[in-house]
C-alpha positions, 0 to 999 in steps of 0.5 A: 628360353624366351627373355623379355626386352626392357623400353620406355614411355614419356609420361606427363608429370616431373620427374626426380633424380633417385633419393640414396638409400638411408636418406630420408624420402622427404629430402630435396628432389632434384626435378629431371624434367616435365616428363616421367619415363615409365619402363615396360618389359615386353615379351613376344615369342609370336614371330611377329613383333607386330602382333595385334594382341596386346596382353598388359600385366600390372603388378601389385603395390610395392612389386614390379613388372618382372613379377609376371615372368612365368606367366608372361612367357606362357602367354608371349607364345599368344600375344604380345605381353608387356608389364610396365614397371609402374612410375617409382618402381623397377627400372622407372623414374621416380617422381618428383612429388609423393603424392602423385603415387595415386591411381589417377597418374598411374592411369595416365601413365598406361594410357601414355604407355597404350598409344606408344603401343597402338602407335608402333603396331596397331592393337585389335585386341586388348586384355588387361591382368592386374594383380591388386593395385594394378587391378584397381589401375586396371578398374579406373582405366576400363571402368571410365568410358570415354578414355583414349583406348586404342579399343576397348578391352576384351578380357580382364583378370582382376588378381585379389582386388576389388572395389571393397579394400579391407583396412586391416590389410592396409594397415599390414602393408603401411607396416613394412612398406617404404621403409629403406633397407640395406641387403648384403645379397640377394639371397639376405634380400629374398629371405627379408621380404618372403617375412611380409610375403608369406601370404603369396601362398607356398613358393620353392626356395627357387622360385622366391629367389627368382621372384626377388632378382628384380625386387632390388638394385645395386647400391654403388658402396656395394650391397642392395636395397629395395627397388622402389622410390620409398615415397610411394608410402607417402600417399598410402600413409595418408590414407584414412579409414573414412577416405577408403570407406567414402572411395568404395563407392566410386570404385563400385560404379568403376566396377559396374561401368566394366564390358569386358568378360572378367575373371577374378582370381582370389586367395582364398586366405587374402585379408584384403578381398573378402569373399563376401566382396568376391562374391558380390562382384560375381553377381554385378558389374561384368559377373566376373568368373570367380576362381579360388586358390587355397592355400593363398592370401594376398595374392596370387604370384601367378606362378604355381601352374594351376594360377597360371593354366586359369589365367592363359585359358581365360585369355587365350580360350579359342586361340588354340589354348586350354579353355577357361 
């Protein structure tokens, strides 16, 4: 079976060295440099390590790029896949200030991440897949014309995100994100983080277990923790009401500014994508193809065969895959 290969980006902006577990995520930050790394795993089963379609897959708020596996491994037969740990995740750097966990860093961090790609081979076709905040990474990074794309993207799939945020669906999350935890196994690991997740929509005791492999590393006295920087709250913290409300409409003209045929995928559960939201942005913008799923919330893991036969058709309609 087809496994993915882990690489590196220089990033703008300072780095730090990892705070331990338990510590406060506020104390000291050593700086590492001017540069950040930004990891990605790549997965290409084309036979041809320069294949000039790049497909990037970018995960939600507290995941990582490993959370793309099944999918990845049906599109890599296509294209070259590649899912970047975003900055403070994963096998990524942390930063050294909180509050560059934002959208426009991230932004700056893929674009970094699309020349060193462009560069190594030259990409003639470009899809992106964002599943919540990689959609909106996904909206400032194609929504802005003038950006330093090595072309522009074709396809989009915006997994359960839109321009409108529901704020109940923030204030969930604020109550379990950033907060350090020590795990004994993965197993213990994987049973504590399906309690926050249940809204990803039924999964085998198998298939979590495999969700949860990356969601953490090693502690050296032994044990896990959560795999992210636990400062990536800082920001979303701070986060108000009014400054979410007063950012839709930025994130509207984004949205509207996108030329790339969109697919929207939705829980038909999620508490963050309203229906109503989904509804609108099927009648403005690039008229994204709307798909439901019942039975999920927020979001979509992209493993169930019937998430993933609608994305691969989607991206892959004319290539020789299943049509959307």
């Amino acid at each position: 079976m087809i496994e993915p290969t882990l690489n590196y980006v220089l990033c703008p902006g300072p780095g730090a060295t990892a705070v331990p577990a338990g510590q406060d995520p506020a104390a000291a930050r050593p700086v590492t440099g001017p540069q950040h790394r930004m990891a990605y795993w790549e997965w290409n089963a084309t036979g041809n390590p320069a294949h000039p379609h790049v497909i990037v897959c970018v995960h939600g708020l507290s995941r990582q790029g490993r959370d793309f596996d099944v999918l990845a491994r049906e599109l890599s037969q296509h294209a070259r896949v590649i899912c970047p740990d975003v900055v403070g995740r994963g096998q990524s750097d942390w930063l050294a200030d909180p509050m560059g966990y934002q959208i426009p860093q991230y932004g700056a961090d893929m674009l970094a991440l699309l020349a060193q790609l462009h560069q190594q081979a030259p990409i003639t076709t470009l899809d992106w897949v964002g599943t919540s905040m990689g959609g909106l990474i996904g909206m400032g990074v194609i929504g802005q014309p003038g950006l330093p794309l090595p072309v522009p993207v074709r396809r989009l799939v915006l997994n359960d995100v839109g321009p409108v945020i529901q704020w109940l669906a923030i204030q969930r999350i604020g109550q379990y994100l950033g907060f350090a935890a020590r795990f004994e196994s993965l197993q213990q690991a994987a049973d504590a983080t399906w309690a926050v997740s249940t809204s990803f929509g039924p999964h085998t005791p198998a298939q979590w277990l495999e969700l949860s492999r990356a969601m953490v590393r090693s502690l050296p006295e032994g044990g896990f923790t959560l795999h992210y920087d636990p400062a990536i709250a800082v920001p979303f913290r701070a986060m108000t009401q009014e400054a979410a409300a007063a950012g839709e409409a930025f994130l509207w003209q984004l949205y509207d500014q996108i030329t790339a045929r969109t697919l929207l995928l939705r829980g038909a559960d999620s508490d963050l994508l309203s229906h109503e939201t989904a509804q609108a942005m099927a009648e403005r913008g690039p008229r994204a193809q709307l798909v439901e799923f019942a039975g999920v919330g927020h979001a979509p893991t992209l493993v169930a065969a019937d998430q993933v036969a609608a994305v691969a058709g989607f991206l892959l309609a004319g290539e020789g895959a299943a049509t959307a």
